[in-house]
LOTI-117944 format. One line per 4 residues: their letters; for each residue x, y, z of N, C-alpha, C. Coordinates in Angstrom, 3 decimals. Layout:
<recs>
A) X:Y:Z:X:Y:Z:X:Y:Z | ...
</recs>
This chain:
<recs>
XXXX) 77.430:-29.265:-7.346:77.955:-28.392:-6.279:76.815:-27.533:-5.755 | 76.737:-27.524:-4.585:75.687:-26.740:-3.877:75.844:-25.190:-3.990 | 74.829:-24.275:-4.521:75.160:-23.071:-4.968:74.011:-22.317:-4.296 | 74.092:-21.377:-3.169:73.381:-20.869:-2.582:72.725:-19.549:-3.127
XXXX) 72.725:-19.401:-4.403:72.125:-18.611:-4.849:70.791:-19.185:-5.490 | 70.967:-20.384:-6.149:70.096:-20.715:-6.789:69.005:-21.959:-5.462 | 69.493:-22.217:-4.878:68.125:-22.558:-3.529:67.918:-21.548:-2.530 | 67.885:-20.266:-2.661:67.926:-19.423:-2.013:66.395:-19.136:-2.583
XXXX) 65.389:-18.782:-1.414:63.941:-18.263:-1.647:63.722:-17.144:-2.605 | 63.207:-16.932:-3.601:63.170:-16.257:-4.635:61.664:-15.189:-4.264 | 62.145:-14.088:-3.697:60.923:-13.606:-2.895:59.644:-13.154:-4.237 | 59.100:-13.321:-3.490:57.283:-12.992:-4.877:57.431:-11.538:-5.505
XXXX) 56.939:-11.179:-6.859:56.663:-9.564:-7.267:56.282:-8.474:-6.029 | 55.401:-9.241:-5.158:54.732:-8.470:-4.250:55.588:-7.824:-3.383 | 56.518:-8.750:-2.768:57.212:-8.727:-1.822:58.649:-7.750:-2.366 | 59.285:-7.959:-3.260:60.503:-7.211:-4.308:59.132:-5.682:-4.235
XXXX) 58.567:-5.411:-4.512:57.741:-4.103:-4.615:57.813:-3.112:-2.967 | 57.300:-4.038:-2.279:57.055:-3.805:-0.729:58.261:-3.361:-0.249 | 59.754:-3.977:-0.344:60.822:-3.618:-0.339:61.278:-2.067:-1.164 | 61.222:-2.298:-2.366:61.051:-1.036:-3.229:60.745:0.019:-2.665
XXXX) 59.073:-0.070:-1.977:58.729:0.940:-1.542:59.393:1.848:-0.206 | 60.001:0.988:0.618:60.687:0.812:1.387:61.847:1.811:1.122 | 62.498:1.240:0.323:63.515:2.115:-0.209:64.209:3.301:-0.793 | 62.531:3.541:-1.496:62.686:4.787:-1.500:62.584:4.424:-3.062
XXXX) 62.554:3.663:-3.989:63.059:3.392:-5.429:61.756:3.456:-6.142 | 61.594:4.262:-7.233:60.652:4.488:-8.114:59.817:3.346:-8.221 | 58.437:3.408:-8.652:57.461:2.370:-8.352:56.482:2.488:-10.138 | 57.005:1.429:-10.966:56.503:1.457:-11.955:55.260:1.130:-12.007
XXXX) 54.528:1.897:-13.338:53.040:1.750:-13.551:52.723:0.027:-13.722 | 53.546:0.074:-14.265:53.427:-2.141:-14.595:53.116:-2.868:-13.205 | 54.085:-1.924:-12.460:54.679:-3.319:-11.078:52.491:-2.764:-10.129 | 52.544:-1.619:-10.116:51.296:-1.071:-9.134:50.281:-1.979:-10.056
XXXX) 49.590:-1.952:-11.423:48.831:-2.425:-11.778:49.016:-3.723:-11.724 | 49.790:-4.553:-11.641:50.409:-5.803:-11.537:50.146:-5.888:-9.910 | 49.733:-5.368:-9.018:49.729:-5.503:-7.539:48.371:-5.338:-7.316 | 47.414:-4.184:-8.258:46.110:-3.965:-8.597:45.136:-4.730:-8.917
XXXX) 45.756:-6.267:-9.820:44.769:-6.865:-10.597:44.843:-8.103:-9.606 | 44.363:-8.255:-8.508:44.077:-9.439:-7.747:42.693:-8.944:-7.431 | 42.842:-10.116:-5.387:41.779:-10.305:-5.088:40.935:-9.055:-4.353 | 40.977:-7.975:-4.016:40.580:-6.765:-3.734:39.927:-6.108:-5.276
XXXX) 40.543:-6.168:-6.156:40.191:-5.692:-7.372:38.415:-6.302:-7.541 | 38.869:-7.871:-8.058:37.604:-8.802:-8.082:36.512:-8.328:-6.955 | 36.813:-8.424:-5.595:36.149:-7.705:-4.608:35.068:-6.556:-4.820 | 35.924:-5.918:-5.567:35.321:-4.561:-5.270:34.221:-4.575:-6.076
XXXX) 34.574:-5.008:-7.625:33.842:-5.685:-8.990:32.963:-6.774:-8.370 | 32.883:-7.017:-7.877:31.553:-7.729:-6.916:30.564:-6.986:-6.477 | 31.169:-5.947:-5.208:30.206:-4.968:-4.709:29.474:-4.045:-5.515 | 30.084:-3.279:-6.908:30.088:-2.284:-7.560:28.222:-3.504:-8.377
XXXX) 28.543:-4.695:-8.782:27.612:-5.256:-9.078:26.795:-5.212:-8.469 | 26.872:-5.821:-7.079:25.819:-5.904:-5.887:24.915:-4.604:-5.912 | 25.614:-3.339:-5.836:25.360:-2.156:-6.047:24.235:-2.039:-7.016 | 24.688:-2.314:-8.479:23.978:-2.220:-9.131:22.904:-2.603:-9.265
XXXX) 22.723:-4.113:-8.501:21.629:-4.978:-8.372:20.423:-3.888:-7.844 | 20.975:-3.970:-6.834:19.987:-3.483:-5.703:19.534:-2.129:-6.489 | 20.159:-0.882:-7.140:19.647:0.075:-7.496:18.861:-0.818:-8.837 | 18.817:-1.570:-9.364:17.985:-1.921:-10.807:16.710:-2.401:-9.773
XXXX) 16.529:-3.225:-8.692:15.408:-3.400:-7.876:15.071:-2.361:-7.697 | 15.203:-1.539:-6.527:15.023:-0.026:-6.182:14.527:0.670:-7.449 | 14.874:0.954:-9.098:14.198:1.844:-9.880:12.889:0.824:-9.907 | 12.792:-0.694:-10.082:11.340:-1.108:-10.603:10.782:-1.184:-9.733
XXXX) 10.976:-0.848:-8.572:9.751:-0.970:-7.369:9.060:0.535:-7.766 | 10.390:1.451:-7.922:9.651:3.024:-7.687:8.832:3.507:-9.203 | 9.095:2.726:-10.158:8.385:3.023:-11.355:7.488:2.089:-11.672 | 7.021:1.089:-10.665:6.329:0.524:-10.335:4.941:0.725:-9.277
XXXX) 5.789:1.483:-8.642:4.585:2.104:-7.676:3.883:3.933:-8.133 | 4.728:4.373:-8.874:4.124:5.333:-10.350:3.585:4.956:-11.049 | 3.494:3.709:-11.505:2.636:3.184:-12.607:1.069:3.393:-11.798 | 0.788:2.695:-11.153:-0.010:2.615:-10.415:-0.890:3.694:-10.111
XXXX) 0.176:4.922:-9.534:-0.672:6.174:-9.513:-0.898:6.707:-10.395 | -0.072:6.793:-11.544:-0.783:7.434:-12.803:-1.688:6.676:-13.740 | -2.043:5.464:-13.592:-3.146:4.759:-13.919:-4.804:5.066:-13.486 | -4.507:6.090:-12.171:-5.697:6.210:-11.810:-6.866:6.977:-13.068
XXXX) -7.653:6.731:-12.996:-8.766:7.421:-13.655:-9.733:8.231:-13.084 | -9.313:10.020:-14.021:-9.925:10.714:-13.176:-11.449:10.855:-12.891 | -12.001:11.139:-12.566:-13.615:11.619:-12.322:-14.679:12.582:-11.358 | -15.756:12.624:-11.753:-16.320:13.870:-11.188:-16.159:14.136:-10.026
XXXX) -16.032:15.408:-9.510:-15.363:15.462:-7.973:-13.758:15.010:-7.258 | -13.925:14.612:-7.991:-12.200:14.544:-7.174:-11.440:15.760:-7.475 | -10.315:15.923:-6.220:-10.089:17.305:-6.013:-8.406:16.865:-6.651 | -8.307:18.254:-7.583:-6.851:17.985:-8.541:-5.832:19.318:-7.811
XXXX) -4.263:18.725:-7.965:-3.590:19.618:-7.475:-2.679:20.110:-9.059 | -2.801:20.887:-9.407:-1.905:20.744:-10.471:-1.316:22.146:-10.262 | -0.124:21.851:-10.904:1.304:22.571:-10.252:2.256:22.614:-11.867 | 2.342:23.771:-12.239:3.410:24.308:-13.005:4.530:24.958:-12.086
XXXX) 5.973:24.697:-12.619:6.769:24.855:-12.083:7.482:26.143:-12.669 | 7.325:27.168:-11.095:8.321:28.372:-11.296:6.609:29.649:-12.082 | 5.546:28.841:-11.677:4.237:29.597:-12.584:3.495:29.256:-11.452 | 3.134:30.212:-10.515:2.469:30.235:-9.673:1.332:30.457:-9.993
XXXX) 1.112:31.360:-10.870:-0.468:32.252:-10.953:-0.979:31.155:-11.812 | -0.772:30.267:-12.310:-1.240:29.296:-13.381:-1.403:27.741:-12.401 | -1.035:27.756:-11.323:-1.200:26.230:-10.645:-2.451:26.527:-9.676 | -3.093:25.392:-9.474:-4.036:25.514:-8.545:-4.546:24.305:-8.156
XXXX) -5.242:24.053:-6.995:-6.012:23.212:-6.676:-7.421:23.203:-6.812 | -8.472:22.458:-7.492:-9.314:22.343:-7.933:-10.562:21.181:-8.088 | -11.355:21.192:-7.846:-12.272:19.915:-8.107:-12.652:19.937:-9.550 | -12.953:18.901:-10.126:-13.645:18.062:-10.919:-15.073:18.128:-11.260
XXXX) -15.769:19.248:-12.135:-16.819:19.694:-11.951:-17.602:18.461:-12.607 | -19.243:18.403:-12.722:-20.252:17.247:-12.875:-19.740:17.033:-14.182 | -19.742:18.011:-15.184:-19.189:17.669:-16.493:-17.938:16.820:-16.985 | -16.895:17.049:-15.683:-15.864:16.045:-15.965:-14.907:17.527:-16.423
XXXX) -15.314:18.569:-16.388:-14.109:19.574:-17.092:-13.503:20.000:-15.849 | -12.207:20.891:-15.596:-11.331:21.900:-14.811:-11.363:22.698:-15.788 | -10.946:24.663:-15.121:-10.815:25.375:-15.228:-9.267:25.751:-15.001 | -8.597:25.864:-15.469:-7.069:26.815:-15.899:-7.238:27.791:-16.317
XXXX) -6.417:29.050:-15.756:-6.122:30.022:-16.548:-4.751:30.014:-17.759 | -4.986:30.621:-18.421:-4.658:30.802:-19.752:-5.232:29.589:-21.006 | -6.033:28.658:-19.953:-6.252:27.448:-21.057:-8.022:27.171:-20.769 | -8.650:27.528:-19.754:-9.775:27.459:-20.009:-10.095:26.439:-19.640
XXXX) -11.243:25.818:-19.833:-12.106:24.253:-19.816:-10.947:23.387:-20.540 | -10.919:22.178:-19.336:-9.862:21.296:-19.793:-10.859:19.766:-19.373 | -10.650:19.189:-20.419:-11.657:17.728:-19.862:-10.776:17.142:-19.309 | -11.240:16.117:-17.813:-10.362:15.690:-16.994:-10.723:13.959:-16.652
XXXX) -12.517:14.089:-16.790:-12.690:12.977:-16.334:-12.322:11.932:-17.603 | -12.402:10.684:-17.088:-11.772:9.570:-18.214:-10.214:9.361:-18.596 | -9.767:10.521:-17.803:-8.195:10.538:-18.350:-7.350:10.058:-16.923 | -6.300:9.587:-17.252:-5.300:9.254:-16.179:-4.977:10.672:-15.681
XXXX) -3.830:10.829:-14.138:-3.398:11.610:-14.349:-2.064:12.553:-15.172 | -1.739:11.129:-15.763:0.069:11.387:-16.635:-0.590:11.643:-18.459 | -2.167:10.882:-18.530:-1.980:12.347:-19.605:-2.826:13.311:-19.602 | -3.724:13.751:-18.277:-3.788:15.016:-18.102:-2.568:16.451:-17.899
XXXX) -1.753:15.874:-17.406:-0.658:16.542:-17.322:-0.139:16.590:-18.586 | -0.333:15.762:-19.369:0.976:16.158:-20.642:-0.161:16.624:-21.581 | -1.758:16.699:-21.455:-2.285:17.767:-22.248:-2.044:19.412:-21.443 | -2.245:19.659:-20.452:-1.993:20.615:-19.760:-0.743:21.575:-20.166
XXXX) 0.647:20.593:-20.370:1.633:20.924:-20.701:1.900:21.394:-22.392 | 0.817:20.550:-23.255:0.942:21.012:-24.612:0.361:22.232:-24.860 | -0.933:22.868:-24.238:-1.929:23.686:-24.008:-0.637:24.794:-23.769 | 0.233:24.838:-22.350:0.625:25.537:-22.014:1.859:26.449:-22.712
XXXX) 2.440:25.523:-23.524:3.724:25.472:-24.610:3.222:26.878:-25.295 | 2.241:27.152:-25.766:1.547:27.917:-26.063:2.373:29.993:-25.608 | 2.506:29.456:-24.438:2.771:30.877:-23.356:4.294:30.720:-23.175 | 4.877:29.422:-22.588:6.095:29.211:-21.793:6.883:28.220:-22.940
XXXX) 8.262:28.066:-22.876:8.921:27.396:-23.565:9.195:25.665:-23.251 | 9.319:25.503:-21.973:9.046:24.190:-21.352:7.857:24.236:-20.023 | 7.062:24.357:-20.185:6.449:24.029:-18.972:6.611:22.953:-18.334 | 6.715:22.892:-16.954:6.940:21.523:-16.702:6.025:21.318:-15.351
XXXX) 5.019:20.285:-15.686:3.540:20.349:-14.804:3.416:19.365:-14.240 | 2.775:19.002:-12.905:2.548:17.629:-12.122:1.287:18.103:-11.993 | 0.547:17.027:-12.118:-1.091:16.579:-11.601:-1.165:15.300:-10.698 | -1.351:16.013:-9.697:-1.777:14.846:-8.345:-3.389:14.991:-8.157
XXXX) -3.510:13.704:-7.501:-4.948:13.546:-7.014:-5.231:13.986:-5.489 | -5.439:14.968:-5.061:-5.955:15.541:-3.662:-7.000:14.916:-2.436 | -7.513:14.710:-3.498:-8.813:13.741:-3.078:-9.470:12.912:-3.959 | -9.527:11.590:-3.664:-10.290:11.025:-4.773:-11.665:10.627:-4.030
XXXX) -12.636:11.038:-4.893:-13.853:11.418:-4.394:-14.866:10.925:-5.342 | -14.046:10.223:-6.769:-15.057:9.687:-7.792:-15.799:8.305:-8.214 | -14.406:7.956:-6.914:-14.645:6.131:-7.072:-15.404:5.610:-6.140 | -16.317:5.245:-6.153:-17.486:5.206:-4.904:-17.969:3.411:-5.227
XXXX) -18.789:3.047:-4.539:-19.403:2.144:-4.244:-20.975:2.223:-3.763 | -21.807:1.758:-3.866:-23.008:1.569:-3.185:-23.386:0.188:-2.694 | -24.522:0.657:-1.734:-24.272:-0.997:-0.697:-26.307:-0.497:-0.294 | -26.597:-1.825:-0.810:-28.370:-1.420:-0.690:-28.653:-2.822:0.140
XXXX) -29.960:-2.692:0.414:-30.870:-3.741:1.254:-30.632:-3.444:2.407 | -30.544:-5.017:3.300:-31.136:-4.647:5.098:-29.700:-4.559:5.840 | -29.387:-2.954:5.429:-28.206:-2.671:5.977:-28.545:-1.406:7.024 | -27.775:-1.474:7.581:-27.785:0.332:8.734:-27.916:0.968:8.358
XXXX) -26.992:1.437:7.425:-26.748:2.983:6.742:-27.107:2.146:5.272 | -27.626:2.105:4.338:-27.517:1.664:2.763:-27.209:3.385:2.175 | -26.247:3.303:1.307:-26.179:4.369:0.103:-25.023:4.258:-0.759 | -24.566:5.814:-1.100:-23.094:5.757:-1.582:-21.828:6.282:-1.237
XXXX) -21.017:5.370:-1.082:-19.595:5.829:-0.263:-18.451:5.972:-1.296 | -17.521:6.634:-0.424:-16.126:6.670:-1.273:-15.339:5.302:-0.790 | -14.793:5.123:-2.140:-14.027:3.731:-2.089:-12.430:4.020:-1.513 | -12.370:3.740:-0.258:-10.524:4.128:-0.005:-9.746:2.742:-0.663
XXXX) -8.734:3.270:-0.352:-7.745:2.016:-1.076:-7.966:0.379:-0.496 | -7.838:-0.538:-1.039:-7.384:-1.580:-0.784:-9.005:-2.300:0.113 | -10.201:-1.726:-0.026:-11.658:-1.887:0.930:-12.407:-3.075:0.076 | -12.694:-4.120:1.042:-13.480:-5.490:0.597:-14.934:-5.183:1.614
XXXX) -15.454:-6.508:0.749:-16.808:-6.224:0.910:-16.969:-6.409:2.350 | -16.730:-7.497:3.218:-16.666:-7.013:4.142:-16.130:-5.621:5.217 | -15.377:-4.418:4.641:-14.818:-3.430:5.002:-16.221:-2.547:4.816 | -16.660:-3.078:3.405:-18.015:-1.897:3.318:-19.325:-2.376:4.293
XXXX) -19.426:-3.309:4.786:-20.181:-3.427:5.687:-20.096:-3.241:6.714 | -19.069:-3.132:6.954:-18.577:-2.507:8.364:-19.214:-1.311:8.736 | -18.789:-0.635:7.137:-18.282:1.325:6.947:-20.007:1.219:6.875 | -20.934:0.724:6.686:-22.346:0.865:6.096:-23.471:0.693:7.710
XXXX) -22.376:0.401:8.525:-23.161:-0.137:9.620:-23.360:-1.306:10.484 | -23.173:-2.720:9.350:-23.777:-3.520:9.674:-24.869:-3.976:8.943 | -24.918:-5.396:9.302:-26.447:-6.261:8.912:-27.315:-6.109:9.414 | -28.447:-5.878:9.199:-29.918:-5.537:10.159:-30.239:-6.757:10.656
XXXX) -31.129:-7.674:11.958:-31.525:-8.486:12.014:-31.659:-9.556:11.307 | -32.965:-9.052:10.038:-33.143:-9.977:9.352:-32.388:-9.979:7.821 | -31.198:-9.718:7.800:-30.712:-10.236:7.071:-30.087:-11.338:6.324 | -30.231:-11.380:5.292:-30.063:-12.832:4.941:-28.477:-12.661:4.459
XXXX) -27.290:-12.984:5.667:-25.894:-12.648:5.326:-25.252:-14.060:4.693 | -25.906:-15.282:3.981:-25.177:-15.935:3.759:-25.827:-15.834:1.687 | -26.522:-14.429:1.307:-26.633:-14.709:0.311:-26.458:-13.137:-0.329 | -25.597:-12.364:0.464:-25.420:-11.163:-0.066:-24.375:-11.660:-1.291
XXXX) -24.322:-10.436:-2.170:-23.653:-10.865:-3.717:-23.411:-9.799:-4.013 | -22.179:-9.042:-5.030:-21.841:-7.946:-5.409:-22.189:-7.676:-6.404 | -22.627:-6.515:-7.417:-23.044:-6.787:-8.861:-21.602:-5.472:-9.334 | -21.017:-6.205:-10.332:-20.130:-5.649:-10.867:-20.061:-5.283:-12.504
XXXX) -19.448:-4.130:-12.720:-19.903:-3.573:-14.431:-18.344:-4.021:-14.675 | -18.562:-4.669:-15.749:-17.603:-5.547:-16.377:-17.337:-4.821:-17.604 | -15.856:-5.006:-18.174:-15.496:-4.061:-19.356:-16.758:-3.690:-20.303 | -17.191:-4.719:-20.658:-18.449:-4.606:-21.859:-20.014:-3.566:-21.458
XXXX) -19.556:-3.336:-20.334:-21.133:-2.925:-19.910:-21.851:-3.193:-19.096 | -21.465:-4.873:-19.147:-22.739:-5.911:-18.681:-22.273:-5.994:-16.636 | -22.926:-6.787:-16.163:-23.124:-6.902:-14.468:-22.504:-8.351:-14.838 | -21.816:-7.719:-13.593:-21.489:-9.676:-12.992:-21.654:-10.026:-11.679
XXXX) -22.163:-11.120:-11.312:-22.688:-10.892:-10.063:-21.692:-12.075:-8.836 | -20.922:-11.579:-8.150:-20.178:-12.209:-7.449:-20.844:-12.538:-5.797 | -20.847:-13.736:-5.697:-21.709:-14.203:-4.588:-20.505:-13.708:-2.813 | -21.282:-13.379:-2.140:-20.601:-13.963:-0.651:-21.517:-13.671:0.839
XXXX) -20.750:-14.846:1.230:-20.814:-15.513:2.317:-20.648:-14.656:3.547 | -21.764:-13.969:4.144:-20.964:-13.231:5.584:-20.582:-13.890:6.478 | -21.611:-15.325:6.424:-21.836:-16.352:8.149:-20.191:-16.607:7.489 | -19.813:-17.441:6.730:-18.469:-18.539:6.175:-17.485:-17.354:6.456
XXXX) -17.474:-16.102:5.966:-16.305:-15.373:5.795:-15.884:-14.678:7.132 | -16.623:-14.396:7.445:-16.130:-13.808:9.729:-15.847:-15.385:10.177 | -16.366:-16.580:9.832:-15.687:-17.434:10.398:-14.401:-18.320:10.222 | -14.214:-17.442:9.253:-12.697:-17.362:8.906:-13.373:-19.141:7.108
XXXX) -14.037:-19.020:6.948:-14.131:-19.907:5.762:-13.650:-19.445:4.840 | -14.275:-19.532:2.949:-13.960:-19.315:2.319:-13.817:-17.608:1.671 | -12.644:-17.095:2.086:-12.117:-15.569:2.265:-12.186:-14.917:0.749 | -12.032:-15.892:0.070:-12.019:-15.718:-1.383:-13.510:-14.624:-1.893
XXXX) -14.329:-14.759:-0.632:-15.586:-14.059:-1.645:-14.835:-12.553:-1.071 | -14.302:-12.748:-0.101:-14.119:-11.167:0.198:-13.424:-10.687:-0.650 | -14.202:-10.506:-1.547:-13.118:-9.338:-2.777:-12.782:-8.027:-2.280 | -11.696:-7.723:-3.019:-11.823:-6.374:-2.984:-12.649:-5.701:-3.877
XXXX) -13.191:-4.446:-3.942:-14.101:-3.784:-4.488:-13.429:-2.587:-5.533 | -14.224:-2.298:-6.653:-14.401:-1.759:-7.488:-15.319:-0.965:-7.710 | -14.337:0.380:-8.324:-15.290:1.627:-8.436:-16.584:0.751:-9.490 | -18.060:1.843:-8.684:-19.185:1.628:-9.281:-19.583:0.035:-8.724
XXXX) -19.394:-0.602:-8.181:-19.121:-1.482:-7.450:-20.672:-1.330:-6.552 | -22.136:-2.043:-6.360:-23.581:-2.276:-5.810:-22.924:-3.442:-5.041 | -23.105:-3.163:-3.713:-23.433:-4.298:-2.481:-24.865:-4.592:-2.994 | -25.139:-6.155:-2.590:-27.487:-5.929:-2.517:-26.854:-6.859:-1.405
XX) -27.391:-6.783:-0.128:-27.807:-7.425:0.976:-29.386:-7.751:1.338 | -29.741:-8.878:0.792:-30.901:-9.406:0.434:-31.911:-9.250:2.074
</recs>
């Protein structure tokens, strides 16, 4: 016997809720979380990841590009900013005397050259513990003025320069002047101090490398770093 209750469309949880709400009739914690755990949920638990992604990129780029600066190595002449926080009379800006020491007050002669700047700062800060309960100190580099290069033979200008960031040998010939006439530009060579002490002598090419040849000699350069342009 045909019974119109039982082929009658049996409307979804969703839909019995939607009505509910409608009605005015109390809305159980079961039925909302039960309406909660679909595809908007998953959704969101997607983005919240995505999210995360991108901030875990974002911290290793930026503690990545800190690494970098606090790797530098300090040396004579370069001009230091160092900054205690909420201690004015104790921060200052300063150069890098021939000895390699700075001057602080309350701490005196502080050796600077040879050291990075992240643990000049955290000797600065132990020194300071001394007076204050947390000091809390940044050391930036103002000027770096220690990392130089020299560039000799039949050049314009031959002497010693400051090394800016990211400068190849062709950049220092530029910055030097130029090749003199008789220069012999297909046998200039760099002499480089290698961990141990010793020179290494890296060959290049001026004629090959402006003509766009082998680019590879154009290194980049390194503090203490002799051009000889033969």
């Amino acid at each position: 016997m045909w019974n119109p209750l039982k082929d009658r469309d049996t409307p979804s949880p969703a839909k019995r809720l939607s009505a509910g709400l409608r009605a005015g009739a109390p809305v159980s914690a079961a039925l909302v979380g039960l309406v909660m755990i679909g595809l908007p949920a998953r959704l969101n638990s997607q983005a919240v990841t995505t999210s995360a992604d991108e901030a875990a990129v974002s911290a290793a780029a930026s503690v990545k590009q800190q690494s970098a600066v606090s790797d530098y190595i300090i040396g004579p002449e370069d001009v230091l900013a160092v900054n205690v926080w909420k201690e004015p009379e104790v921060s200052r800006t300063l150069p890098v005397r021939p000895d390699g020491k700075i001057s602080l007050p309350l701490i005196g002669d502080l050796l600077a050259s040879g050291r990075t700047t992240s643990q000049l700062q955290g000797e600065i800060k132990q020194q300071l513990r001394t007076y204050f309960t947390s000091p809390e100190v940044t050391v930036l580099v103002q000027e770096a003025k220690s990392h130089k290069f020299n560039i000799v033979g039949e050049i314009s200008k031959p002497g010693s320069y400051i090394l800016t960031n990211s400068m190849t040998v062709l950049d220092a010939i530029a910055v030097a002047g130029g090749l003199k006439d008789f220069a012999k530009g297909s046998k200039i060579y760099v002499l480089r101090v290698a961990a141990d002490g010793s020179r290494v002598r890296l060959p290049f090419n001026y004629k090959k490398v402006i003509k766009g040849g082998d680019l590879r000699e154009n290194v980049e350069l390194a503090a203490r770093d002799t051009i000889v342009v033969p």
